[in-house]
Every structure is written in C-alpha cells, then in structure tokens.
C-alpha positions in Angstrom: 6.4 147.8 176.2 8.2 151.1 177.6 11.6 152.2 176.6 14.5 149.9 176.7 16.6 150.7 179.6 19.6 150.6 177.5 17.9 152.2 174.9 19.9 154.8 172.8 23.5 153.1 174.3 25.9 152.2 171.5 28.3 149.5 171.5 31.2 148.6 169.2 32.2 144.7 170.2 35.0 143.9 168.9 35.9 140.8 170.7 35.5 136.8 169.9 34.5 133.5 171.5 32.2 133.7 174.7 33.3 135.9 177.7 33.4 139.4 175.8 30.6 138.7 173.8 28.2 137.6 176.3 28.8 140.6 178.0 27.8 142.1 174.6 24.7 140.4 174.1 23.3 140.9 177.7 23.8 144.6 177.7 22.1 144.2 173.8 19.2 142.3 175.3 18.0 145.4 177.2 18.3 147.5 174.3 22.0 148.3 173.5 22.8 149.5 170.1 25.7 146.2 169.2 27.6 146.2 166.5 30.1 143.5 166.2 32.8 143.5 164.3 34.5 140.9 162.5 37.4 139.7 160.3 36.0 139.5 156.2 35.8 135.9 154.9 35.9 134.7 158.6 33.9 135.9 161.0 33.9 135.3 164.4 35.7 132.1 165.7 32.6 131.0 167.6 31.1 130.8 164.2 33.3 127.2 163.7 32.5 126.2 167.0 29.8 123.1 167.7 27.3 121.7 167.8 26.4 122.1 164.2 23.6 121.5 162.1 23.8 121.4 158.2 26.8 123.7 158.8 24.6 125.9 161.0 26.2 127.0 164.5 24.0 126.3 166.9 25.6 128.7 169.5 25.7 131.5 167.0 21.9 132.3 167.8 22.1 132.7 171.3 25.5 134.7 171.7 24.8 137.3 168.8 21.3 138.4 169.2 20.6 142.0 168.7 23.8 142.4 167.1 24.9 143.9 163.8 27.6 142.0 162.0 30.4 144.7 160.0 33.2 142.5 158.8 36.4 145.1 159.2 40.1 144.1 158.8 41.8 145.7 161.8 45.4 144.5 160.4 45.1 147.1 157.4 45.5 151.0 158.0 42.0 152.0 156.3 40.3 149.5 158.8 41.7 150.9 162.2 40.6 154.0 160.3 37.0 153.2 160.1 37.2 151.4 163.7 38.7 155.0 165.1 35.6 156.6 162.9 33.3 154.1 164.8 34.9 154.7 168.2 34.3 158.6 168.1 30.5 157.7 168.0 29.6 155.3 170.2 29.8 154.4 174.4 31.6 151.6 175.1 34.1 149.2 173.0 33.9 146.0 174.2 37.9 143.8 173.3 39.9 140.5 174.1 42.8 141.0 171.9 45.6 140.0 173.4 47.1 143.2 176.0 48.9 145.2 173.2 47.7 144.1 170.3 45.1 147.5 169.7 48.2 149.5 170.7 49.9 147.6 168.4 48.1 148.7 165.9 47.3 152.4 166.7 44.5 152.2 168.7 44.7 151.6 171.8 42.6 153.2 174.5 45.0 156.3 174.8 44.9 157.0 171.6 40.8 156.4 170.9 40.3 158.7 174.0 42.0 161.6 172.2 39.0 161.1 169.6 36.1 160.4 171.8 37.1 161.0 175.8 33.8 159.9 176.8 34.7 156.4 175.6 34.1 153.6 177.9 36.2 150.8 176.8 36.0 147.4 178.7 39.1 145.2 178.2 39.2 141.2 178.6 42.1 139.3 178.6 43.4 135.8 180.4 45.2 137.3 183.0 44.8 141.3 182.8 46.6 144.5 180.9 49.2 144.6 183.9 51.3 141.9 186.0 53.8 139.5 184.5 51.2 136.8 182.9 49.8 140.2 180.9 50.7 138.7 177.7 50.3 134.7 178.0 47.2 133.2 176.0 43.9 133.2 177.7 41.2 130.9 177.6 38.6 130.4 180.1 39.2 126.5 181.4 42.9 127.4 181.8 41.6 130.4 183.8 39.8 128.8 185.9 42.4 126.0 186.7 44.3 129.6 187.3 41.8 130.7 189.7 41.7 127.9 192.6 38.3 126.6 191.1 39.1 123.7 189.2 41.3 122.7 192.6 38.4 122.4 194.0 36.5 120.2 191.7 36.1 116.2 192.1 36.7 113.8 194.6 39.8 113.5 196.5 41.1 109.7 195.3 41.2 111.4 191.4 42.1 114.3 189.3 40.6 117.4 189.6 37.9 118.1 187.6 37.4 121.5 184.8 33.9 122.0 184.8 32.4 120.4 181.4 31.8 124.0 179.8 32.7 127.8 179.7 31.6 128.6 183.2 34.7 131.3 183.6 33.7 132.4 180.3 29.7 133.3 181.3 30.7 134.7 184.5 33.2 137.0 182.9 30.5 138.1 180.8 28.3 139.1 183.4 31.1 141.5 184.8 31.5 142.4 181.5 28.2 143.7 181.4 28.3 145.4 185.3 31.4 147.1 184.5 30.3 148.5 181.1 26.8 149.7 182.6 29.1 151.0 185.9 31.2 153.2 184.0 28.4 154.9 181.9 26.8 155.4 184.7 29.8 157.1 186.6 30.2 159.2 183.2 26.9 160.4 183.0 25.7 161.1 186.5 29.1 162.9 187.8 29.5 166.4 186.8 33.0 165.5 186.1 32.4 162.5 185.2 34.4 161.2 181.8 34.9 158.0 179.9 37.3 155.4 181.5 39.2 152.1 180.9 37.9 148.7 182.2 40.5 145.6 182.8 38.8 142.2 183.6 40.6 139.0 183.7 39.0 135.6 183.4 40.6 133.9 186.4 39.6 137.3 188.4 35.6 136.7 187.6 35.9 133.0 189.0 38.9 134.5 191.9 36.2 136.8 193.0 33.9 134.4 194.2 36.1 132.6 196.4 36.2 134.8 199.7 36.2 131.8 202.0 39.1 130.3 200.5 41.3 133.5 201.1 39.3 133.7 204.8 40.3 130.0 205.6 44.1 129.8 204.3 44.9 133.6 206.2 43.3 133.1 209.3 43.7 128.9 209.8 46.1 128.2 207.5 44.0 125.8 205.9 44.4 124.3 202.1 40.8 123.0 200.8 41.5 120.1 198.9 39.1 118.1 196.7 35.4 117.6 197.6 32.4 117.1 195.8 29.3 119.5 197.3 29.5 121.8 199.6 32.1 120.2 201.8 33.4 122.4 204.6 30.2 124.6 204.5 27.5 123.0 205.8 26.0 119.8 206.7 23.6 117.7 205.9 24.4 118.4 201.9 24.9 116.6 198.7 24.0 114.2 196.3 21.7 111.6 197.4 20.2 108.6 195.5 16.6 108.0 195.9 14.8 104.6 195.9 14.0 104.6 192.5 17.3 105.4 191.4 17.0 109.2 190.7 19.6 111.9 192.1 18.7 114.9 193.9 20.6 117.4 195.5 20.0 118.8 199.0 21.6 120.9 201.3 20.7 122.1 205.0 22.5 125.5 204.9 21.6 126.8 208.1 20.4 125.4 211.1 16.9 126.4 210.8 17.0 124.5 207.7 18.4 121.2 209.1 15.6 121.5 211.5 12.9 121.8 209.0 14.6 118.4 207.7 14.9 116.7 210.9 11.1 117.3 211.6 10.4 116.1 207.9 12.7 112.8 208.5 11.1 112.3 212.1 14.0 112.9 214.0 13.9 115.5 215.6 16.0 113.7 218.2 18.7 115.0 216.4 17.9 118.5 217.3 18.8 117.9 220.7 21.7 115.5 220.1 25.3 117.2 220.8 26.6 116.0 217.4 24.3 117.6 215.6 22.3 119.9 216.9 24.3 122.8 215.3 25.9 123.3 211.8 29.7 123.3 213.4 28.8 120.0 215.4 27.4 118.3 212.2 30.8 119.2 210.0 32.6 117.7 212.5 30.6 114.6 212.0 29.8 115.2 208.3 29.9 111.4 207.4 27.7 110.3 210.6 25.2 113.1 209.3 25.4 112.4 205.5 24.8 108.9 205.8 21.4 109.0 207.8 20.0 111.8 205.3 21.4 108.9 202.9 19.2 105.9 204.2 16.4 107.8 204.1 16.6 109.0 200.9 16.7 105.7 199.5 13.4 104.9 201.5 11.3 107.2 199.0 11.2 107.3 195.4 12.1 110.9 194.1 8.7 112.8 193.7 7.6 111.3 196.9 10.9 112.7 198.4 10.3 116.3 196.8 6.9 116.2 197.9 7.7 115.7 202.0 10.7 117.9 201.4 8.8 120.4 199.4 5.5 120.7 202.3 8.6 121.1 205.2 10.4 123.9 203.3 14.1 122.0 202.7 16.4 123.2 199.9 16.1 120.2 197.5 16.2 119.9 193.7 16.3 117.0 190.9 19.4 116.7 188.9 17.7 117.9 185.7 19.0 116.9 182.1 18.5 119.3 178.9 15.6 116.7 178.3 14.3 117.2 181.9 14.5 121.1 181.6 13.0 120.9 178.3 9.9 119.7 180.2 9.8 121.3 182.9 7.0 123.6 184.1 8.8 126.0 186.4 11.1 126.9 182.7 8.0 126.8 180.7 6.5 129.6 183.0 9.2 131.7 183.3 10.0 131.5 179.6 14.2 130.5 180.3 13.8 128.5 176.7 12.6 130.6 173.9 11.8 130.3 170.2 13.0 132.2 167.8 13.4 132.7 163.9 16.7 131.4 162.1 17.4 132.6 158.2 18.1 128.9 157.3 16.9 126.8 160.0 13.5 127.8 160.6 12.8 127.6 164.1 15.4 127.7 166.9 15.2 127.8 170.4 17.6 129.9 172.1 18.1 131.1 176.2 15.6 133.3 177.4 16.1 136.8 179.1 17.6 137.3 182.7 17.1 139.0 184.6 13.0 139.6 184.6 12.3 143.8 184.4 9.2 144.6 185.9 9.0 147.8 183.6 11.4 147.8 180.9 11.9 144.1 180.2 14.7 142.9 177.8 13.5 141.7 174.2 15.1 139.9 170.9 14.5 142.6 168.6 16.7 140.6 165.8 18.0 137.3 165.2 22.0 136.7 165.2 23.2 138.3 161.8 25.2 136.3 159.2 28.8 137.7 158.4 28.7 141.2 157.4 25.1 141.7 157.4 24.9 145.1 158.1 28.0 146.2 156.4 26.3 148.7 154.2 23.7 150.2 156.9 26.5 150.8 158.8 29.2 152.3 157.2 26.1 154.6 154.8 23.9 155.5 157.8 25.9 155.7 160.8 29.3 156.7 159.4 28.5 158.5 156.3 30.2 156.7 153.3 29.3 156.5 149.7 28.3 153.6 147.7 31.6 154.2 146.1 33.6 154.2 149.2 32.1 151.2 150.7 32.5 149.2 147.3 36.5 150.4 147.3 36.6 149.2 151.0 35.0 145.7 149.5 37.4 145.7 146.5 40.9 146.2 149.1 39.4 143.0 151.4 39.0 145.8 154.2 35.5 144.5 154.5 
C-alpha cells in the first residue's frame, strides 16, 4: 500500500459525541495524525453512550479509530497551556464547545492564530458562531427538527417523525471532513494562502440538502407537508408489499425508468396513456399510479420481484435489517462490515472504509484507544516534556 493521502496531516480533536468526531475519524481513516483530547477521569461522553457490553461501548470502536486519547483539563490554566502548545504544531483543531466557550477560556481561534497562523480550525456548533440562536444548546435531532427535515418525516394523519438515529449528526461529519481537507488545501496550494476558521452548524448540513424545498415555497408558494417516499418527486415510488409479505422499495425516477417498469409489468399501454405517459402526468395521478405498481407487487413473492425488476434495469431494493446486511453478499464483497481487534472484547466488528481509493486506500492502523492512552507519547515525543513534568501534570488532575 502507497502513502496515505492524508499522510503526515495532524489533527487535534477536541470535540465530543458524533458530528465532530466523525469528521475526525474519516479524515484519520486516510491517514490523519488524530489526537483526541479528553477531560481526565471522564473521557469522552460517547464513552457512556449504548449499546454496551460488559461495560464495553460498543460505538467507541467505530468513532475513535486511528485516534490517540490525551486526557487534558481545558478548565485549568496549565491545560489551555499544553492545548496552545499542541495547537502551534498541528493543522487543523477540530471543536463543538459551545460558541464562546474556547474564547472563554483564552483560546479561541484569534488568539491560537497568533501562535500557529497556518491553523485550520473547524468549528461545530447547533446553530453556528454568529446569528441570535449562536449560543442555544445543540444536538443533532433538535437540529434537524430545526432544519425542515423532520417536517417532512411521516405520514400526514400523525406526528412527524425524527429519524430513529444521528443522521444530522453523520452528515455534519462528512462536511466536517470536506471543510477541513478544503481549507488545507486552500493553505497549501495558494501562494498566499494561510490557515482559516471553519463554522458549520448541524441544521445547515441537513438545510443544505433541501434545494427543492426553497425552489418550491419561492417560486409556487408551496408548503410540503408530510409524506412518506418520495412524494412530490416522482412517480411510480415507494414502499410496496410483496406476496410473500416482504417490503421493498422502488422508485421510477425518470421517465426512461418508468418505462423500463412498464415493459417489465406488461403494460406498456401505459406509455401511451395521457395520465401517465410522463413523470408530471403520473404525480398528478400519483394514487392511480401507485396502486397498479401495488397489485402487482403483491402478485410475486420478493426475489421473484427483484429478479424481473433486476433483468429490466428498475431502481428496486429490499428493506434490509442489520441481520439482512449482515448476510448480505454485495456488503461481504465490498467489505462495509469489518473485523477488528478490541483490548477487552476480542473480536469486534466495526464500519468499513468509504469511500473505496483506487491508490491510496484508507486503513485501521489502530484500534479506538482507552482514556488517556497515549498520554505519555504525546506530551514526551511530540511536545517535549519530562517524566517529571508529565507526572506534576498527573499529580494537579491536569491529565
């Protein structure tokens, strides 16, 4: 295996929970240099979140790969000291404090700047540094109530629905990751290129994605109430029951694709039929459409179903459960479920690497590190303390 393409990059993460960390361990996957910091005695809060085994977090192993555990107390003097230390050497800090707090303390990105100005510094909060929500409390399934998604969710005679884990979370991690690879970039290819400050809010990552939203209340004055699939979009498309009581999702999301279906359902009549013969005709009719996919749906049994659709070329999947994917060949041969060594546990099996390098693919070059871990290799090799020092540090609680 070649070089890492992130190889040589060095990261101080300093954030908890999900969004700021998975940004983290994406950008450590492909060969960042992580080192995470957290509170002495405590840890990270995802550390005390479930499942659980044997007082083992599961999650732990999969969010903190390639990553270096230094415990550092932040509220004392002589740990912004050593996090200032640590911010003159590496690339990019990675924090979801709450907007102020680091100024708070004496280190915000003004001041570390002064120390290292080709700091990249990527900054998540609920809401963002500016505007008048700056300072509420930010977590991602209030975000994404925030956003206009969770309006969205569920079907129009109940409540609407938050999705049933961190999605806002994830996604934010993914910009997380663009952004902090962006800015490098920007520093290190432009002549006068310099460090700079990244702000990402959660509701923003989810906001983002919802162009036809701000498209359809500007220019129609339209409101998109609840719906389950793709309502609105196209049509043919949702969840469908087969004979054999199975559910599969299908959607016809251009008209070449409905007529790959309508050959594969033997009506083709429909091709030629004013109601549906194109996408806009077919919303208009949605139910009318949606209901003869239906009945013959519930004329096959599922893999008979995926078979036909499968040789006609139509957009159709199985709802898969964990147990399903578990199984499942198409995971198996692009390794999405991987096995890796735990301290206490053995064996675990963790998410694989996305996306797939051709040259420089990602790796797990060590497993998630208990609290503190690395406390001595780091402050000894990479800052330059003592045994003495470090044992003073461990004495005051500082680490």
């Amino acid at each position: 295996m070649g070089r890492l393409p992130l190889e040589g990059v060095k990261v101080l993460d300093v954030s908890t929970m999900i969004a700021a960390p998975f940004g983290a361990v994406l950008l450590g996957d492909f060969g960042a240099d992580i080192i995470k910091v957290e509170m002495p005695g405590k840890g990270d809060t995802l550390r005390s979140v479930g499942p659980f085994l044997d007082k083992e977090p599961l999650r732990w192993p999969g969010l903190s790969r390639n990553k270096k555990s230094l415990t550092l107390d932040l509220h004392k003097p002589e740990g912004i000291e050593i996090f200032k230390k640590l911010a003159a050497k590496v690339d990019i800090i990675i924090e979801n404090f709450r907007p102020g707090t680091l100024e708070k303390w004496g280190a915000g990105y003004e001041e570390l700047k002064k120390i290292n100005p080709n700091l990249v510094m990527v900054r998540v909060s609920g809401y963002g540094q500016t505007g008048p929500y700056r300072e509420k409390a930010g977590f991602g399934t209030p975000a994404t109530a925030f956003s206009g998604y969770t309006y969205l969710q569920g079907f129009p005679d109940r409540h609407p629905v938050s999705p049933s884990f961190s999605l806002t979370d994830y996604i934010t991690g993914i910009y997380v990751a663009f952004a902090a690879v962006t800015a490098v970039y920007y520093r290190d290819v432009n002549p006068e290129g310099s460090g700079q400050m990244v702000d990402i809010a959660l509701y923003e990552s989810v906001f983002r994605m919802m162009e036809f939203l701000i498209a359809e209340h500007d220019q129609l004055g339209k409101v998109r109430e609840r719906a389950p699939g793709l309502f609105g979009h196209s049509s043919p498309s949702g969840t469908f029951q087969t004979k054999d009581g199975q559910w599969v999702v299908l959607v016809t999301s251009t008209d070449s694709t409905f007529e790959r279906l309508a050959k594969a359902m033997d009506r083709e009549d429909m091709l030629s039929d004013p109601k549906f013969h194109i996408n806009a005709k077919r919303l208009e009719n949605n139910d009318e459409t949606n209901q003869i996919v239906a009945d013959w749906i519930l004329t096959m049994n599922r893999d008979e179903l995926l078979q036909r659709l499968d040789e006609y070329g139509v957009p159709v999947s199985p709802i898969l459960s964990i147990k399903d994917i578990f199984e499942n060949p198409q995971y198996k041969a692009r390794e999405n479920i991987i096995e890796v060594k735990h301290p206490r546990l053995g064996q675990i099996k963790v998410p694989g690497i996305v996306p797939k390098f051709e040259k420089t693919p990602g790796s797990i070059r060590h497993v998630a590190p208990d609290l503190g871990e690395h406390n001595n290799e780091i402050l000894s090799s990479f800052l330059g303390l003592n045994p003495k020092e470090i044992e003073e540090l461990r004495e005051n609680g500082v680490i």
